[in-house]
C-alpha positions as CSV (number, residue, x, y, z in Angstrom):
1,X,0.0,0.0,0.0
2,X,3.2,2.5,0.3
3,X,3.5,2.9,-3.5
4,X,-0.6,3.8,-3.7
5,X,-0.3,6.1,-1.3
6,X,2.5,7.4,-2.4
7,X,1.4,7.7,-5.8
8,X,-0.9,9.9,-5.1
9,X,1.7,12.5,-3.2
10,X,4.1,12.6,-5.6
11,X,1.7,12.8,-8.3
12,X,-1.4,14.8,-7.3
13,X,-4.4,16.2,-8.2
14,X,-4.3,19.5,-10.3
15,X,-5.5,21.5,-9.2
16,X,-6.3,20.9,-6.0
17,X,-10.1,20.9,-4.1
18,X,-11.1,24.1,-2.6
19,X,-13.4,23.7,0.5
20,X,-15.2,26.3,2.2
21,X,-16.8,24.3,4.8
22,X,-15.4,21.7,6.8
23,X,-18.6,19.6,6.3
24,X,-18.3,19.3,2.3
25,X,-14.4,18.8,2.8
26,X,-15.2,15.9,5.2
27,X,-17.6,14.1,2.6
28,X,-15.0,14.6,-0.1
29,X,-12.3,12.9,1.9
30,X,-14.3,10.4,3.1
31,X,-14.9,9.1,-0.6
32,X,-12.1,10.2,-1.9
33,X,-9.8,8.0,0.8
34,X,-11.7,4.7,1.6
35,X,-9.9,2.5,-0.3
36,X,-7.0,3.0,2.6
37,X,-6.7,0.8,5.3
38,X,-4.7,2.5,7.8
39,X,-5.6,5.8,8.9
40,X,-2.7,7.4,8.5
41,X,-2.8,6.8,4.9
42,X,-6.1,7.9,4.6
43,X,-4.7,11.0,5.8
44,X,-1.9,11.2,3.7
45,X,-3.8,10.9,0.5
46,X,-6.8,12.9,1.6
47,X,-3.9,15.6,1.9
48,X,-2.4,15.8,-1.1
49,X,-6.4,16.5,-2.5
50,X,-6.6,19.7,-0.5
51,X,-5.6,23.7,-1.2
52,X,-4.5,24.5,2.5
53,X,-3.2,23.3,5.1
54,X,-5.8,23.4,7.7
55,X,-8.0,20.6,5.6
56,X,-4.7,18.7,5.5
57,X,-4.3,19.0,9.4
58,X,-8.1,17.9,9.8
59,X,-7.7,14.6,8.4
60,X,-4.9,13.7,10.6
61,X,-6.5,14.4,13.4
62,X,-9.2,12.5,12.4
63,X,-6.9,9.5,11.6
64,X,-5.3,9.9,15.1
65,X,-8.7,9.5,16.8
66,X,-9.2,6.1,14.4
67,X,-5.6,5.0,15.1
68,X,-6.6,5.3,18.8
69,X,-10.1,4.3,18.9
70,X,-10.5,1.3,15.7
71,X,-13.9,0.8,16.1
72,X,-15.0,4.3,15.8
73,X,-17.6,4.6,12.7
74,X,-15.4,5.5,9.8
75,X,-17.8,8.1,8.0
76,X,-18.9,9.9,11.4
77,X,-17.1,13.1,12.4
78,X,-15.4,12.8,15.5
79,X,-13.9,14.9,18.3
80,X,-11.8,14.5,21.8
81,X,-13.2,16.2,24.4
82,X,-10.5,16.7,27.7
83,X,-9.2,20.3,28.2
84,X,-11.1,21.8,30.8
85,X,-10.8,25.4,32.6
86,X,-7.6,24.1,34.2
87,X,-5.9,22.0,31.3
88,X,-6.1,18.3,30.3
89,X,-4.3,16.9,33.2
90,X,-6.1,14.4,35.5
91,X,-5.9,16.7,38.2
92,X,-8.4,19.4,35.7
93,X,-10.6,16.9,34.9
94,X,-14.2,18.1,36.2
95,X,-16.3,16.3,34.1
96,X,-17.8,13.6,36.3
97,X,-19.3,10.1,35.0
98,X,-22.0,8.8,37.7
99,X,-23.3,5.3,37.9
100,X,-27.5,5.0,37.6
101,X,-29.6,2.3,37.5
102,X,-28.2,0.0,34.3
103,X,-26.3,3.1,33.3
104,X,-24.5,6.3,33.4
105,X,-25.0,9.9,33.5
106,X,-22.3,12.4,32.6
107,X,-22.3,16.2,33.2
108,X,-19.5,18.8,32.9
109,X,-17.9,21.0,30.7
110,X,-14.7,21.6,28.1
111,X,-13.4,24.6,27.0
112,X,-12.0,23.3,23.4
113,X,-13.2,20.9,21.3
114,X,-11.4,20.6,17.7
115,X,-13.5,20.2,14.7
116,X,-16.6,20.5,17.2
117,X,-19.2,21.5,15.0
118,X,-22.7,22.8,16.7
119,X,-25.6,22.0,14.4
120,X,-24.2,18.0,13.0
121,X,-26.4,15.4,14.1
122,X,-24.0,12.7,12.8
123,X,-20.6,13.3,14.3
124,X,-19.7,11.7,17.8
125,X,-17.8,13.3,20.9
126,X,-15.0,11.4,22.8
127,X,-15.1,12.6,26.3
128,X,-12.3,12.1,29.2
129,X,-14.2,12.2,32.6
130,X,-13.4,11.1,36.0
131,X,-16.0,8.3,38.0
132,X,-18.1,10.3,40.2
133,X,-17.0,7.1,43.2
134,X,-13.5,6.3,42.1
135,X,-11.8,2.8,44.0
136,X,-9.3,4.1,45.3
137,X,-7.8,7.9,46.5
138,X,-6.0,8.2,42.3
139,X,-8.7,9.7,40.3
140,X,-9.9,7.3,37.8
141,X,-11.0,8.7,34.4
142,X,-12.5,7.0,31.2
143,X,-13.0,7.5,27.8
144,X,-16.5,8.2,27.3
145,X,-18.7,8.0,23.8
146,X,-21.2,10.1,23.1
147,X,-23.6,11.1,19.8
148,X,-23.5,15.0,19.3
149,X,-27.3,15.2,18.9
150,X,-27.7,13.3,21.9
151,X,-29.8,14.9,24.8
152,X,-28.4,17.2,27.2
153,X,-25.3,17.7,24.9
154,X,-24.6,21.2,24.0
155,X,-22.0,22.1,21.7
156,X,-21.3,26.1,21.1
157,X,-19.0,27.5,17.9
158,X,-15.5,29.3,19.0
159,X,-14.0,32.3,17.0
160,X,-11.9,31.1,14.3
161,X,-8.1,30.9,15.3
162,X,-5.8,33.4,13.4
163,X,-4.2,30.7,11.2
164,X,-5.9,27.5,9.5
165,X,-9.4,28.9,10.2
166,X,-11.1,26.3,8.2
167,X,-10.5,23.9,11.6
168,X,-13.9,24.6,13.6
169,X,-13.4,24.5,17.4
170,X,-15.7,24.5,19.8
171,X,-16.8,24.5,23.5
172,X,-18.8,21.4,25.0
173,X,-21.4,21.4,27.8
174,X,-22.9,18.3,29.1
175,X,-25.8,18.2,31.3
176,X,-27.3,14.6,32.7
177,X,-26.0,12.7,29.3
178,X,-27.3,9.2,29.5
179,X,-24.8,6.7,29.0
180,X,-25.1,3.1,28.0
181,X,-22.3,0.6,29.5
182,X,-20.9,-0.5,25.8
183,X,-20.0,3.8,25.1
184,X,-18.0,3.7,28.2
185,X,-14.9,2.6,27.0
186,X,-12.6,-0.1,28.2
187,X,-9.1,0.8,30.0
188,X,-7.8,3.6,31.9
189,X,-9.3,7.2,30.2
190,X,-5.6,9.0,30.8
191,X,-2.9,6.3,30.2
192,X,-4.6,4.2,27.6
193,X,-6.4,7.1,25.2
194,X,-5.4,11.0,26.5
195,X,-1.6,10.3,26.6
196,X,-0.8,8.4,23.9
197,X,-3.5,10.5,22.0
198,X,-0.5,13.1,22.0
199,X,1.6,10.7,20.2
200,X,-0.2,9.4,17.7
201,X,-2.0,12.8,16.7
202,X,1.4,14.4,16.2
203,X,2.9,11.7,14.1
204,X,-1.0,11.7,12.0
205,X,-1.1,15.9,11.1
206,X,2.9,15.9,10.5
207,X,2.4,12.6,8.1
208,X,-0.8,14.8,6.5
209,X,1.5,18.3,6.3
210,X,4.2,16.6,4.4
211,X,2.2,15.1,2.3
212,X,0.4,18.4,1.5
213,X,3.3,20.2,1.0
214,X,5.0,16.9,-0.8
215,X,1.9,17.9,-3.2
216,X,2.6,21.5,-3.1
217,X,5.9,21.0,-4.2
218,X,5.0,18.4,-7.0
219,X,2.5,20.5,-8.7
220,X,5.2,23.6,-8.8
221,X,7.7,21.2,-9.7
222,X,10.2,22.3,-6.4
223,X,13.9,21.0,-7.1
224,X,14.0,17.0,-6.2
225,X,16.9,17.5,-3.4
226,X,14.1,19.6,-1.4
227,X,11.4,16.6,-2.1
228,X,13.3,13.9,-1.5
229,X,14.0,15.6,2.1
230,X,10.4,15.7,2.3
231,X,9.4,12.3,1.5
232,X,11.7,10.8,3.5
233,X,10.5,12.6,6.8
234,X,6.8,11.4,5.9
235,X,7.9,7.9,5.0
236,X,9.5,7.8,8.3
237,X,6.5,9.2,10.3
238,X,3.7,7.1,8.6
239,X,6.6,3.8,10.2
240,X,6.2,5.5,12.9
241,X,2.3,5.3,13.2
242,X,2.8,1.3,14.1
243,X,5.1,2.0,17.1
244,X,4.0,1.8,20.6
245,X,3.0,5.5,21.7
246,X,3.9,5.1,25.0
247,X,7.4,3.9,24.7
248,X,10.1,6.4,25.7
249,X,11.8,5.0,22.4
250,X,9.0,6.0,20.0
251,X,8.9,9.6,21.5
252,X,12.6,10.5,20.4
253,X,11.8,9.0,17.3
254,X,8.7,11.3,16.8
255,X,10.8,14.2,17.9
256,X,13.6,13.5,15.2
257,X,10.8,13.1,12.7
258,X,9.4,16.7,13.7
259,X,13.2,18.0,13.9
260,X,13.1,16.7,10.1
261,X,9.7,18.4,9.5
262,X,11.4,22.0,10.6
263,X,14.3,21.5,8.4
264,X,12.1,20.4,5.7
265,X,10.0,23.7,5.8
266,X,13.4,25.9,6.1
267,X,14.5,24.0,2.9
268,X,11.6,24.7,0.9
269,X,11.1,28.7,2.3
270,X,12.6,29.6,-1.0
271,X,10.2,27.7,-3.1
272,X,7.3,29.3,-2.5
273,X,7.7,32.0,-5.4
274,X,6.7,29.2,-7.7
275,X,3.4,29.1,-6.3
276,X,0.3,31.0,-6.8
277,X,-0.2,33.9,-4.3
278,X,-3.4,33.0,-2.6
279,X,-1.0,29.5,-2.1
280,X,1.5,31.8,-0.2
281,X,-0.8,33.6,1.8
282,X,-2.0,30.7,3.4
283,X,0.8,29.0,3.5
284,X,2.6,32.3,5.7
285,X,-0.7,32.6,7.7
286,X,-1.3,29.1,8.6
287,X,2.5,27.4,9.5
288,X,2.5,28.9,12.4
289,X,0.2,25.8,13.4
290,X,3.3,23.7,14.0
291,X,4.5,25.5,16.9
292,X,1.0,24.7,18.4
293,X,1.7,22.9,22.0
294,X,5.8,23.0,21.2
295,X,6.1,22.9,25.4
296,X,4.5,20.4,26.0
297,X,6.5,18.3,23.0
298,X,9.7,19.4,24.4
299,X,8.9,17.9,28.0
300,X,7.6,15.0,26.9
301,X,10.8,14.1,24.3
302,X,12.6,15.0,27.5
303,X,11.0,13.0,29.8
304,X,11.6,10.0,27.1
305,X,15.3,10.6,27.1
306,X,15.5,10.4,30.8
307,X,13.3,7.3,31.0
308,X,16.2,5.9,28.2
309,X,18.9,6.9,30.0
310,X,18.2,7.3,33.6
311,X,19.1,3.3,34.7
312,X,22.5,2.2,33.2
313,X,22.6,-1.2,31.5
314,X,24.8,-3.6,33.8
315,X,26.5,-6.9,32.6
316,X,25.5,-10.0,33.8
């Protein structure tokens, strides 16, 4: 499957789909991308379709909540729900999930839901929230499914960010949600789904961003020493998609992969007078979404190297 979706990187559609709204983009890429088993590749060839970035960005996130929940419908939209008024730590999460009768009830709220769209009755919500009665003095949280259009779910539109605007965000309210036991899912909410969540979206929107601007480049015809640089980080990310995203090995490789994703857009800065100016504006208004949580990737990658190299190996 590397040389199909490949194929469709190196050579693209020209010109590329313009979307105004993210609904008809996600119908488009839906179609456009089924024959793709993995989700990353979905994302990669649903990115070389696209005229900007933020589309591109979109269906990586998308594949990163498929890569992390498999069963999830494939043609429903789909959010994570976690950050709270206080963050997306354990410690901030407010949102309670209480046991009644043969089911649940959740209430709470979150500040910022991406691609939370009000108004969809098809797309689905994937909440973190903490048991009401946990066992034991830890808070315990779970990953928590719910339908958009269900009752008591309120979902209200947030300005539009200053770059890659066509991403809609949005705040969540929930207010007595029923919950059935099967949408409750299975394993720890924070170490099984919100932390390796981190992971595995980064490697799914860098894999879709190099392959948008893979497409960029093939449709200007950018010199091959600049493209070969970029399909060579992407290659390597999309391997990385089948590592384990909570070992500390798989976190220095995702930050050498995002190293090579800097260096990549340095080398190609020059490029862009080859392509058309509404292209460029874009472009110039919207990279500024890869510096987008850049603390938070730093700790972590640090954390990973002290985890490799905090206990020496000894002989036997």
């Amino acid at each position: 499957m590397l040389h199909e979706v490949m194929t469709r990187v190196l050579r693209p559609l020209d010109p590329p789909l313009a979307f105004e709204r993210a609904s008809d983009w996600w119908e488009d890429h839906l179609e456009a991308t089924r024959y793709f088993e993995r989700p990353v590749d979905r994302a990669i060839a649903g990115a070389a379709r696209v005229d900007r970035l933020g589309f591109a960005f979109a269906g990586g996130y998308a594949a990163a909540l498929r890569a992390l929940v498999p069963d999830l419908p494939a043609d429903a939209p789909a959010s994570l729900a976690a950050t709270e008024q206080g963050g997306a730590h354990p410690r901030a999460i407010e949102t309670t999930l209480t046991r009644e009768g043969d089911g649940w009830t959740l209430s709470g709220r979150k500040n910022w839901v991406t691609l939370g769209a009000p108004g969809r009755t098809d797309g689905l919500v994937l909440v973190i929230a903490r048991l009401a009665k946990p066992s034991g003095d830890r808070p315990e949280l779970r990953l928590v499914r719910v339908a958009a259009s269900a009752p008591g779910v309120t979902i209200t539109a947030l300005g539009e960010m200053p770059f890659v605007p066509e991403i809609p965000h949005a705040a969540l309210a929930l207010e007595g949600v029923r919950v059935r036991d099967e949408d409750v899912l299975p394993g720890d909410g924070y170490d099984q789904y919100l932390k390796p969540f981190r992971t595995v979206e980064d490697l799914h929107v860098h894999a879709a961003a190099l392959a948008w601007l893979l497409a960029i480049g093939a449709r200007a015809r950018w010199p091959h020493e600049v493209r070969e640089q970029m399909l060579a980080a992407l290659i390597a990310t999309r391997s990385l998609t089948e590592a384990d995203p909570s070992a500390p090995e798989t976190h220095v490789a995702v930050g050498g992969v995002i190293a090579a994703t800097r260096g990549v857009i340095e080398a190609c800065e020059p490029c862009w007078t080859s392509v058309d100016d509404a292209t460029r504006a874009r472009w110039v208004r919207d990279r500024a979404i890869f510096g987008v949580a850049s603390k938070a990737r730093t700790q972590r990658l640090a954390s990973a190297w002290t985890r490799l190299e905090g206990e020496p190996i000894r002989g036997a």
